[in-house]
VMD Tcl script that draws the C-alpha trace (Angstrom):
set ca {
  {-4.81 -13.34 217.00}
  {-2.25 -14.19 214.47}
  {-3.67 -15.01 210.97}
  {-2.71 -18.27 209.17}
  {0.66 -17.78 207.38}
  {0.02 -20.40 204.62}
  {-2.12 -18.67 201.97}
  {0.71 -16.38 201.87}
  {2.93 -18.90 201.44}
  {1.12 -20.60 198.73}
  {0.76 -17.42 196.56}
  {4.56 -16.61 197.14}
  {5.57 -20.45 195.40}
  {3.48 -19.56 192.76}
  {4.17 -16.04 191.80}
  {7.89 -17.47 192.38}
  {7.16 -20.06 189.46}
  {5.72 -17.71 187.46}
  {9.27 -15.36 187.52}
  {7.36 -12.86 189.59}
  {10.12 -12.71 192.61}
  {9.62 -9.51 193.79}
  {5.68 -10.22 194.58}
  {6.84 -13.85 196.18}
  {9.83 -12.14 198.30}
  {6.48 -9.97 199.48}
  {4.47 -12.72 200.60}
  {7.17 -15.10 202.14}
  {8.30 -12.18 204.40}
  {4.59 -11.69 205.44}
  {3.76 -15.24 206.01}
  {7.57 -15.17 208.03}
  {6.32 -12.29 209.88}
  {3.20 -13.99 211.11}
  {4.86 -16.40 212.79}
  {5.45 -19.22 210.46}
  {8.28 -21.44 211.37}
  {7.71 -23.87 208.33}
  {11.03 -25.53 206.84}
  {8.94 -24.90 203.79}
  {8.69 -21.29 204.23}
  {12.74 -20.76 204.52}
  {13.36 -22.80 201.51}
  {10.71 -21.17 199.87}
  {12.39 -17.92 201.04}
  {15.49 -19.48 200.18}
  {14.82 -19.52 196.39}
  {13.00 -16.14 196.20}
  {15.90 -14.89 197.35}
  {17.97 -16.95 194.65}
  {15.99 -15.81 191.87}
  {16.12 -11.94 192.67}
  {19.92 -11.75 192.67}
  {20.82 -12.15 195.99}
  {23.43 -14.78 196.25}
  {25.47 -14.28 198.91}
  {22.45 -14.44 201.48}
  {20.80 -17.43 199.34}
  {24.07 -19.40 199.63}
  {24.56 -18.09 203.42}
  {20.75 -19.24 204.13}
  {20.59 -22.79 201.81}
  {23.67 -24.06 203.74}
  {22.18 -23.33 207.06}
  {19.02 -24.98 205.62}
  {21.35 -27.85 204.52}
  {22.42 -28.48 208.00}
  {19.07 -29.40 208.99}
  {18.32 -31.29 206.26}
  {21.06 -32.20 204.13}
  {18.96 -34.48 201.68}
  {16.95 -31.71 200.32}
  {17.37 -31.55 196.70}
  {16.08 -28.39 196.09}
  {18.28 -26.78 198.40}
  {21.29 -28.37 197.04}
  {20.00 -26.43 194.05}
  {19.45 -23.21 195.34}
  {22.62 -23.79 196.88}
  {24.98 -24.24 193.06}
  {22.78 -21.86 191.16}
  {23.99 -19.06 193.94}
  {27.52 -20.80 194.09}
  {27.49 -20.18 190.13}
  {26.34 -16.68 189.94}
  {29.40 -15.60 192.57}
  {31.93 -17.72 190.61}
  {32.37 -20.58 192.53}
  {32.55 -22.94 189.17}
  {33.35 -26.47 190.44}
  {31.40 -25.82 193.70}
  {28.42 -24.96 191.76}
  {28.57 -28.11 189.49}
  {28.89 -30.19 192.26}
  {25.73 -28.84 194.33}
  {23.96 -29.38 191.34}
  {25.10 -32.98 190.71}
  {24.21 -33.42 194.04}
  {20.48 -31.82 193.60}
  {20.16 -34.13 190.48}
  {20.72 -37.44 192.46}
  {18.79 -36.40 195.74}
  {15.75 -35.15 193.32}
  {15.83 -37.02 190.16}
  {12.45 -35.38 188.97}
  {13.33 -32.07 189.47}
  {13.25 -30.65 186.29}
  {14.75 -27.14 187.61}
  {17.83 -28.84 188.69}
  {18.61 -30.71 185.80}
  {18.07 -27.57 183.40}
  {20.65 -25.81 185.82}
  {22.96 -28.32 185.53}
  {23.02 -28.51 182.01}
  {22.69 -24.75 181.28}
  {25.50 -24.68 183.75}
  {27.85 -26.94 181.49}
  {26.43 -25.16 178.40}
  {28.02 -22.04 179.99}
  {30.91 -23.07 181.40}
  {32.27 -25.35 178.54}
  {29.98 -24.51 175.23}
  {28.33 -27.37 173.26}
  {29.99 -30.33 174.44}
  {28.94 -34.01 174.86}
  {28.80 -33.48 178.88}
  {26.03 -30.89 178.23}
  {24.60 -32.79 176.02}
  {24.63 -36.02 178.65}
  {22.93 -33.79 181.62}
  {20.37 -33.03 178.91}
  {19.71 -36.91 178.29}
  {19.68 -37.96 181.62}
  {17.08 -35.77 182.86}
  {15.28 -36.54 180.13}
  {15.02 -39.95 180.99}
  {14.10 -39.56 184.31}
  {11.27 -36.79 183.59}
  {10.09 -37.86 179.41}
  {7.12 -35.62 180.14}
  {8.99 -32.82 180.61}
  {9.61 -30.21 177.18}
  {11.85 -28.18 178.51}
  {14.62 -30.87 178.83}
  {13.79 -32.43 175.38}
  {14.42 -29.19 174.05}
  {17.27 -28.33 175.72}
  {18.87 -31.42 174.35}
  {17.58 -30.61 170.98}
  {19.21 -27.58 170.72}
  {22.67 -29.10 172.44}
  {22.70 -31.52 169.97}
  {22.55 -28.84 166.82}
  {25.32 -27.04 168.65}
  {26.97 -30.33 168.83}
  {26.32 -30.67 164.96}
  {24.10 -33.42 165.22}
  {21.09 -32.22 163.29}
  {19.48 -35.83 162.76}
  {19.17 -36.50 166.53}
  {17.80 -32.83 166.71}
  {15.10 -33.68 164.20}
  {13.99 -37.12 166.56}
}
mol new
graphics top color blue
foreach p $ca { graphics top sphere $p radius 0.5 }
foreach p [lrange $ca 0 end-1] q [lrange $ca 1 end] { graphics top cylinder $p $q radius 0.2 }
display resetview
């Protein structure tokens, strides 16, 4: 009798959050190999995959994901932060404009995004524009008050910093 593939699931998103990708890629392929055929599983999979440096078959596997179901922000996500590591500037930018307006409160995306402009094109007002806007839609959220913080001293704007 198969066992239930979702505990493994479940500790695989969380070790994922917590950076631990090797120990989530572990779990995900067990919970796979039991059986599960959970969208949530391959997008899951999708990201582990993402986060230990394998692009090419996180892009390959988020745009066959995307066919299914081409709303999901987080795959759009997965999708530019792969498209970014290989290269692929402008396509990256856009997947991740694209996660941002699909999933407005997902932090992740929004840090990408910005990081991604921070990278590309150095303290600039765009940066400093991805910063505010995900700010407004998550206020709760540190990470992207920070972010903007620190965009705005590289912009030279230590007053707005201080706020």
């Amino acid at each position: 009798m198969p066992r239930d593939p979702r505990p493994d699931l479940v500790m695989g998103e969380r070790l994922l959050a917590r950076g631990k990708t090797r120990s989530a890629l572990t779990h995900f392929e067990r919970a796979a190999a039991r059986g599960s055929q959970e969208f949530r599983l391959a997008v899951a999979l999708t990201d582990a995959l993402r986060a230990a440096g394998r692009c090419d078959k996180a892009a390959a596997q988020a745009r066959a994901l995307l066919r299914i179901e081409p709303q999901s922000g987080r795959l759009h996500r997965i999708l530019g932060q792969c498209q970014l590591e290989m290269g692929q500037l402008s396509e990256g930018l856009a997947s991740l404009e694209q996660a941002t307006r699909l999933s407005p409160h997902d932090v992740d995306a929004w840090v990408a995004l910005a990081e991604a402009h921070l990278g590309i094109e150095g303290f600039r007002p765009e940066a400093e524009s991805v910063w505010k806007a995900g700010w407004k839609q998550n206020p709760d959220q540190d990470s992207l008050r920070y972010g903007l913080a620190e965009t705005e001293v590289g912009l030279g704007r230590y007053s707005e910093a201080e706020g």
